[in-house]
N, C-alpha and C positions, 0 to 999 in steps of 0.2 A: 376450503379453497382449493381448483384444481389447479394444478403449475403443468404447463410445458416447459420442456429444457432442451435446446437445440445450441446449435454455435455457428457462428456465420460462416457462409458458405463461400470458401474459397481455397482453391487447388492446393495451396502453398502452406496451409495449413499442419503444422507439426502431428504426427502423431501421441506423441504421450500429450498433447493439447487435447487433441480428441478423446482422449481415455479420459478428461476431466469427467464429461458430461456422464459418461457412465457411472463413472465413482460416485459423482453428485447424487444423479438419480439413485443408483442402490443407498446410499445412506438415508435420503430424504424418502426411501420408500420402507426402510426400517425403523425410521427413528421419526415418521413425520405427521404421522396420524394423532399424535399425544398431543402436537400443537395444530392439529384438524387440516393436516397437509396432504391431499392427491394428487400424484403423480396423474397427469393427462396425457394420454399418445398425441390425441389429434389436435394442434393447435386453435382450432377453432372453437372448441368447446372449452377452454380454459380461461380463469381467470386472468393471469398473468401468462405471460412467456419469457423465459428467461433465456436472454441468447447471449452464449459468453463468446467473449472477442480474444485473439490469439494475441500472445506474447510477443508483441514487435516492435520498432520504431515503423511509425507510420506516415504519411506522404500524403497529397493531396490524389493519388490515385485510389485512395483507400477511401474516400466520398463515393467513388462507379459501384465500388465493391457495395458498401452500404445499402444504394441507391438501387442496386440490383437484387440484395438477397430478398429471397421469395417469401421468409417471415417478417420482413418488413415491410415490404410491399403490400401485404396483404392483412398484415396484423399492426400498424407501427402504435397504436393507441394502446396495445394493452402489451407490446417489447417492454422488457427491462435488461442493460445489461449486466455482468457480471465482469469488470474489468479491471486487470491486475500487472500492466502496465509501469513501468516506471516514470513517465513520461506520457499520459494520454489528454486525448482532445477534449474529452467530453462529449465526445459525438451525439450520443444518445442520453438517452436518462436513465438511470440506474446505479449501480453502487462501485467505488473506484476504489483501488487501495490508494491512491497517491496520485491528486489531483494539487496541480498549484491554483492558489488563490485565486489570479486572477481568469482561471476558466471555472472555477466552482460556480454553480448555479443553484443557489439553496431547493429552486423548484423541482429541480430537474436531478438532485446527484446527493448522493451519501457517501460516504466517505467509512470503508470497512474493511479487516485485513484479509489479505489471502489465506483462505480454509487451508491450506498444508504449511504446516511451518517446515522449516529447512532442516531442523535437526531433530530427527525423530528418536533421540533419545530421551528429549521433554516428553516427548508421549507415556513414557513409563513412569513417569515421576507421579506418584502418589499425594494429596493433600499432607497424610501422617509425613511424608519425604519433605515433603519443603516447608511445612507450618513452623518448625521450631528455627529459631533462629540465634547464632551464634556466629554470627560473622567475623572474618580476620580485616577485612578493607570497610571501610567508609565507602569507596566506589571502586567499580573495573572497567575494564573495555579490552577484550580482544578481540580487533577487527584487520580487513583491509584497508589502505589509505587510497580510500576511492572517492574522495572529496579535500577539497582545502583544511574545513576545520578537523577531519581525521589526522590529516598534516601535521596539523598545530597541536593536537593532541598529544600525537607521538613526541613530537619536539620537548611541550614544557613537561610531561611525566615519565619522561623515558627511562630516570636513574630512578632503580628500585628506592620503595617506601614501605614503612610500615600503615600509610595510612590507604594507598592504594594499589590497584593492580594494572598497570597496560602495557600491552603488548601487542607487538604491530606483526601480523599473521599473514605471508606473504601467498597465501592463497585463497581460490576463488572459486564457490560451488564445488572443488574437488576436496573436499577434506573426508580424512578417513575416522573411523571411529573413535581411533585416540581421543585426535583434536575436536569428536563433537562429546565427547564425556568431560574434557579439558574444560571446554566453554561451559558445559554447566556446573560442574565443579567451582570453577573461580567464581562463576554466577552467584551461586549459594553460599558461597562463602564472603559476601558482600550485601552490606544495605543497599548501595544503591547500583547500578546498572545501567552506566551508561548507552544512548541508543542516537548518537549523533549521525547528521547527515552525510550520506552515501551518495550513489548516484541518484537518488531521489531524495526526496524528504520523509519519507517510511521508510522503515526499516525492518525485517522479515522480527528481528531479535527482540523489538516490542511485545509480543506476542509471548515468544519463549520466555521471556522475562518475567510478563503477568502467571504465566504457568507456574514458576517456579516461585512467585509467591514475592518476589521483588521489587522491589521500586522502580521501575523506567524511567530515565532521565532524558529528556527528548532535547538533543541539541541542534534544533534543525529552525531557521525562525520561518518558513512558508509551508512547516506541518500544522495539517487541519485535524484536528481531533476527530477520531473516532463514534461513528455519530449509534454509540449506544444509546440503550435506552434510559436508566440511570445515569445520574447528574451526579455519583458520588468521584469525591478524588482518590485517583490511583497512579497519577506521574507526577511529576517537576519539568516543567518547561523553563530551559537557562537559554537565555540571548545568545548567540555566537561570538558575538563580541567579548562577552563575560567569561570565557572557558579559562582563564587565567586563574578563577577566581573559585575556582569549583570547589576546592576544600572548606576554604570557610562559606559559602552559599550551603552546599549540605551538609555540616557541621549544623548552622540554624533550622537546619531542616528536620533534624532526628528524634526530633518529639510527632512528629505527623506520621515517621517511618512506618510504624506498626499500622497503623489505619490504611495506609494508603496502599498496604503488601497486602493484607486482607481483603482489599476492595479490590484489586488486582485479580488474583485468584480468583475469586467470588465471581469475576467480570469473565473469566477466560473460559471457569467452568461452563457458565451461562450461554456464553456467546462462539467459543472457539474449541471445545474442546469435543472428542471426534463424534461424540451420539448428538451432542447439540448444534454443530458446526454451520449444517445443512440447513436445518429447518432456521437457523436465526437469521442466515443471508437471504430466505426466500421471504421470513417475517420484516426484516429490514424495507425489503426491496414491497412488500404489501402496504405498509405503513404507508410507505414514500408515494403509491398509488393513490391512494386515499386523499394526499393531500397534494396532489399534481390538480390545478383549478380547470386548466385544459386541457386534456390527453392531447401530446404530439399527436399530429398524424401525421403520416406519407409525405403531403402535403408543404406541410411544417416544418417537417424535416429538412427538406429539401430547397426550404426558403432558406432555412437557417445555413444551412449548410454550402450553398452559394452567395451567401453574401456575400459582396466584398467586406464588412467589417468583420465578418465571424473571419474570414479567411486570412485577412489583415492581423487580424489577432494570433492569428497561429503560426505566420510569418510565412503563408502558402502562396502569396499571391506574385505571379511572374514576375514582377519588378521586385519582389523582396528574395525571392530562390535563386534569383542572378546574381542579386547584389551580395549573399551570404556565399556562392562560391565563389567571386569576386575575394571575397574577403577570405574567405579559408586558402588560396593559392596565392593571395598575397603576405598573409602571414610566413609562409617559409620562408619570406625574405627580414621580412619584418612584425616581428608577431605581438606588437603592440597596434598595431593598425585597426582602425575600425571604421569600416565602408557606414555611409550614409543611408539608411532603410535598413539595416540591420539592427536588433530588437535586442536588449540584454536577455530576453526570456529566448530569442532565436539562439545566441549565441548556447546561451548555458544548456538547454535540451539538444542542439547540436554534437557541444564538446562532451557531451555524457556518454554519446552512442561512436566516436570517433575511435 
């Protein structure tokens, strides 16, 4: 199969965004032959095209952008994109780390983590490094409280235990290498691995977690599973409502531990770790070709993409962008108030990016 890899084309574009594409292509041109993968320059001779979208809260200004780039225009039947997003639209068809339910489109989107994990001290962790297991907790979580149930967490686990570990980390992307040895340290020395909702419902630390051979505990209730290819189990999904109840829920849980750390690993090797990274998000994204009934086109896109309901749904539409900063300047006074045409899905992807 040959892949194009390009990124949509707009000014405002971050640079270390841009250096994805290159990193991508170099790995998928060293590591991508073994699963029958060619890098293609010229997009028109390629099976697929993969055009990754930048890291942003996006707008309804961000349909021109779309609507204008020139591998869409010209290719949108055989675009896939690659986006990682905490908060995205779905615009296109392709593979998302963190899509809420109600824009998931089984035809159109998969659901897969971001190829860099945050703490590149996982990367040197060895299978013989995290296979044996002798844990001091039952579960951990050292995170930021950048969600409600993080909140709730710190609240009921906050006085030390012998059964667990959490600790409320009051920083953000800047941690130094202490604190990213710290984090796998307490990791490893834990069955299970807390991985509760942030400002999305993914979470970077699923990932490090499978690495290190752990159990993921997913406390997020609008996280969509990972759309691997094996159907074996390797997390525990607890209701939010439930986090009260976490010691005895993973207490019954510790007979499954061992299967579920194996299948883990097993999954991370496979799928995320750095010689296979590449070639499984562009196998992902081919699969999901195959069984698209209609390739989008241009066309298509652009129906979808104006509709009043698509637009309606994403809370874009002129009467609902009034009425939501209507409502954000009236909360200063009163911040229980909630305007009419405002969406709980407008609110909470709002208050994430404030």
């Amino acid at each position: 199969m040959r892949v194009s890899i390009s990124y949509v084309q707009r000014a405002h574009l971050r640079e270390y965004e841009k250096a994805y594409v290159p990193m991508f292509s170099d790995e998928l041109r060293r590591y991508g032959r073994d699963a029958d993968l060619v890098i293609e320059e010229d997009p028109a001779k390629a099976d697929i095209v993969i055009l990754w979208e930048g890291f942003e809260y996006k707008g309804p200004e961000y349909i021109r952008i779309l609507e204008n780039d020139p591998l869409i225009r010209a290719h949108a039947e055989r675009v896939y994109t690659v986006n990682y997003d905490d908060h995205p639209e779905g615009l296109l068809a392709g593979v998302y780390t963190s899509l809420e339910g109600t824009l998931f489109n089984s035809a159109l989107h998969r659901i897969w983590p971001f190829f860099l994990m945050n703490n590149p001290r996982v990367y040197d962790l060895t299978s013989e490094d995290v296979i044996p297991l002798n844990p001091k907790f039952l579960f951990s979580f050292t995170g930021a409280a950048s969600h409600e149930v993080r909140k709730r967490l710190f609240s009921l686990y906050a006085s030390p235990s012998p059964k667990y570990y959490v600790e409320h980390v009051r920083k953000w992307y800047n941690h130094g290498d202490d604190d990213r040895l710290k984090f796998a340290q307490v990791a490893l020395n834990s069955v299970f691995c807390l991985c509760p909702h942030g400002f999305c419902a993914y979470t970077p630390r699923i990932t490090e977690v499978m690495a290190m051979a752990r159990v993921p505990v997913i406390i997020a209730d609008d996280w969509i599973p990972v759309s691997f290819e094996e159907s074996v189990p390797y997390y525990i999904k607890v209701a939010e409502k439930d986090i009260e109840h976490l010691g005895d829920i993973l207490s019954l849980r510790l007979a499954d531990a061992e299967e579920y750390r194996l299948n883990a690993r097993m999954l991370w090797e496979k799928y995320c770790s750095p010689s296979r990274r590449a070639s499984a998000v562009v196998r992902c994204i081919a699969n999901l070709a195959k069984h698209v009934g209609n390739r989008m086109s241009y066309d298509d896109y652009r129906d979808i993409w104006n509709s009043k309901a698509f637009l309606k749904q994403l809370g874009w539409t002129p009467a609902q962008r009034i009425a939501l900063r209507i409502e954000q300047h009236a909360r200063r006074l009163h911040p229980a108030i909630k305007v009419p045409g405002v969406t709980p899905l407008m609110r909470y992807r709002n208050a994430a990016f404030r």
